[in-house]
C-alpha positions in Angstrom: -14.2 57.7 -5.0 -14.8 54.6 -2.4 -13.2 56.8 0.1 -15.9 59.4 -0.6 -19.0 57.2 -0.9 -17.7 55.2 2.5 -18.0 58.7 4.6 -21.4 59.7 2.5 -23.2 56.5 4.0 -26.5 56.7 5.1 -29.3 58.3 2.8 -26.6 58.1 -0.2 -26.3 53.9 1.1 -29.9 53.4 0.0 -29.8 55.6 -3.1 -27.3 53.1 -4.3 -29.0 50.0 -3.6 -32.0 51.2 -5.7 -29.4 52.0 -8.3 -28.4 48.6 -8.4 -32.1 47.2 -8.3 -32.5 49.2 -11.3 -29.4 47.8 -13.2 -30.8 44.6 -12.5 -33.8 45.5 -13.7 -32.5 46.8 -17.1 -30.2 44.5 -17.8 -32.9 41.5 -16.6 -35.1 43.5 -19.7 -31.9 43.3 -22.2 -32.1 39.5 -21.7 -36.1 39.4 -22.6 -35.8 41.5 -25.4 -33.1 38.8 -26.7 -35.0 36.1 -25.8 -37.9 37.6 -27.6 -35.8 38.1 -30.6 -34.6 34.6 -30.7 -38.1 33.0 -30.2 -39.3 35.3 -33.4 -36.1 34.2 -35.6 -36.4 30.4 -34.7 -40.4 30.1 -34.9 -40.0 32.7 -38.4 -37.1 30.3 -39.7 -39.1 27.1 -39.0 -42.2 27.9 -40.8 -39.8 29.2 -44.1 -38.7 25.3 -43.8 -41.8 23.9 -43.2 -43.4 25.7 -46.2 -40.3 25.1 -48.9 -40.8 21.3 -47.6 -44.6 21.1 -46.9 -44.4 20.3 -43.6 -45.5 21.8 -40.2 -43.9 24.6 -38.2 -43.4 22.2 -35.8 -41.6 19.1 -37.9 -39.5 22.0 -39.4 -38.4 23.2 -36.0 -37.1 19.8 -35.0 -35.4 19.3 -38.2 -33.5 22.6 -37.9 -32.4 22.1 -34.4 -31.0 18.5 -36.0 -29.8 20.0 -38.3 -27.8 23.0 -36.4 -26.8 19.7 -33.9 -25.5 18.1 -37.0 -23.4 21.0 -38.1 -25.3 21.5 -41.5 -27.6 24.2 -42.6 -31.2 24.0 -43.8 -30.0 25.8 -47.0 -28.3 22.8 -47.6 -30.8 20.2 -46.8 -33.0 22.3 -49.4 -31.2 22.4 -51.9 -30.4 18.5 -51.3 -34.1 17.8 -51.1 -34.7 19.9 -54.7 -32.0 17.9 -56.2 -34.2 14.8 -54.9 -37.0 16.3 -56.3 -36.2 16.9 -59.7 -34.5 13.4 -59.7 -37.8 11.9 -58.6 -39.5 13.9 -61.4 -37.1 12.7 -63.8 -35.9 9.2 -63.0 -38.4 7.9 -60.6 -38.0 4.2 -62.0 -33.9 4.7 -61.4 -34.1 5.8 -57.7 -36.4 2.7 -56.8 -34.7 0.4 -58.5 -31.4 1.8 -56.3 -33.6 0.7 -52.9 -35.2 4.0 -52.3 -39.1 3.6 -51.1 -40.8 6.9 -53.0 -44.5 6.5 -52.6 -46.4 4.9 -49.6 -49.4 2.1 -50.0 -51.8 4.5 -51.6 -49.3 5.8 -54.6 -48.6 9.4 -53.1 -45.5 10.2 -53.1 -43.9 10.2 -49.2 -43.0 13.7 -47.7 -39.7 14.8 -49.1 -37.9 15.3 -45.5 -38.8 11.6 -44.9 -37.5 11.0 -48.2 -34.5 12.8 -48.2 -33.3 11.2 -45.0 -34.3 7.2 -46.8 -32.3 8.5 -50.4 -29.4 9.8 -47.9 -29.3 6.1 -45.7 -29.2 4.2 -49.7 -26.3 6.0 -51.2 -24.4 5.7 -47.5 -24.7 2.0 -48.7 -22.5 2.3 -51.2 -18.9 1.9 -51.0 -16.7 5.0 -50.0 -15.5 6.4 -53.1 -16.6 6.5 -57.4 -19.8 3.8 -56.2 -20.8 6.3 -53.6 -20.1 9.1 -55.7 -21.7 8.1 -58.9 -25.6 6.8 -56.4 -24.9 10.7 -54.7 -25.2 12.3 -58.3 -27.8 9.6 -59.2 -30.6 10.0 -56.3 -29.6 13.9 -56.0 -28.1 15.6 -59.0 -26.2 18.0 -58.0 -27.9 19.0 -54.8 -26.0 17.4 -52.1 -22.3 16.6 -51.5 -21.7 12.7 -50.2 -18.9 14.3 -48.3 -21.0 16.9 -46.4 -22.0 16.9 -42.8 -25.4 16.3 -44.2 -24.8 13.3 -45.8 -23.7 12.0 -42.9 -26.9 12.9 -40.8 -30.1 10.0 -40.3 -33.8 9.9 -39.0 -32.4 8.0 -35.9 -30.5 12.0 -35.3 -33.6 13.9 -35.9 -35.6 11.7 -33.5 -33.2 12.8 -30.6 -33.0 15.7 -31.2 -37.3 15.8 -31.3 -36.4 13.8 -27.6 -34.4 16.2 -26.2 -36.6 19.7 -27.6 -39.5 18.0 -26.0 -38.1 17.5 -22.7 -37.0 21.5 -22.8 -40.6 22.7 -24.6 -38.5 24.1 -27.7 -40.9 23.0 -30.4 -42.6 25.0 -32.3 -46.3 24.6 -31.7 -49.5 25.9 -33.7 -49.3 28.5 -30.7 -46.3 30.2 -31.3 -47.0 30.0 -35.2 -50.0 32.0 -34.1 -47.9 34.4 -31.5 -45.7 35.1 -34.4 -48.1 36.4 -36.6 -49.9 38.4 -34.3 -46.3 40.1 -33.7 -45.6 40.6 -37.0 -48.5 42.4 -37.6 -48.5 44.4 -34.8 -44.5 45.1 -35.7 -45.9 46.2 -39.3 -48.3 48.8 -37.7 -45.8 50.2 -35.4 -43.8 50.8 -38.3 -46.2 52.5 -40.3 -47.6 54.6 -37.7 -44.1 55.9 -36.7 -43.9 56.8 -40.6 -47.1 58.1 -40.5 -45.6 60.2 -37.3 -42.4 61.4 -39.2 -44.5 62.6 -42.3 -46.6 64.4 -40.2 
């Protein structure tokens, strides 16, 4: 087949070139239409945190990628901060005596990720073993396992990580929030005019 090309040459020469411009082309699309795909699922994922823990798209974004860095999943950081949550609804009195800060200087209740991180650094205080054990199931029920990656994760964690996404522009910003709904909107009318199409 080289042999064949080889003695074609000429006009057949540039033919190919524009063949392989157009590869590049293609497979240069394949790579935007991944990237596009991965921007969508990280900015879409980052606002589902940021509204089960009421805070911004942005906070959340930062908190996943610490998360991901620190081998965990968000799953279980939300269901360790509900298990925080109903202990703080039930035994308020018995998590500040144990050293954990709950409300700031005018009564409110702190943000649950800041809180989650504070209830995770008390219980690390306490020995290895039953102690630990017994604070884990105190401060968070049954919601997060002292043994877990997560328990071993800290503020000082997520603020490198916020470092580090800063420096590459990975965080997501009230602009992509916006950029995301406009595209699922627009990807919700495609979709029903192509129905629309078919039933026609």
């Amino acid at each position: 087949g080289k042999a064949s090309l080889d003695n074609l040459g000429g006009p057949l020469q540039n033919l190919q070139s524009k063949f392989v411009a157009i590869g590049a082309l293609l497979a240069g699309g394949a790579v935007f239409k991944e990237a596009i795909a991965e921007t969508v699922k990280f900015t879409e994922e980052s606002m589902k945190l940021g509204e089960a823990l009421g805070i911004s798209a942005s906070e959340a974004s930062i908190l996943r990628e610490a998360l991901e860095q620190g081998n965990t999943s968000q799953d279980a950081f939300v269901a360790g901060a509900k298990g925080l949550a109903k202990q703080l609804r039930s035994n308020e009195d018995g998590l500040q005596a144990m050293g954990l800060k709950t409300r700031d200087a005018a009564g409110q209740l702190r943000p649950l990720n800041d809180l989650m991180f504070d209830a995770i650094g008390v219980v690390n205080g306490y020995r290895a073993g039953t102690d630990r054990a017994i604070a884990g199931q105190t401060m968070f029920g049954k919601g997060l396992e002292m043994t877990s990656n997560l328990a071993r994760m800290s503020k000082k964690d997520v603020a490198e990580t916020a470092e580090q996404m800063q420096a590459l522009g990975m965080i997501a910003s009230q602009e992509s929030v916006a950029a995301w709904e406009a595209y699922d909107h627009s990807t919700d009318q495609a979709n029903t005019t192509l129905k629309g199409l078919k039933i026609t």
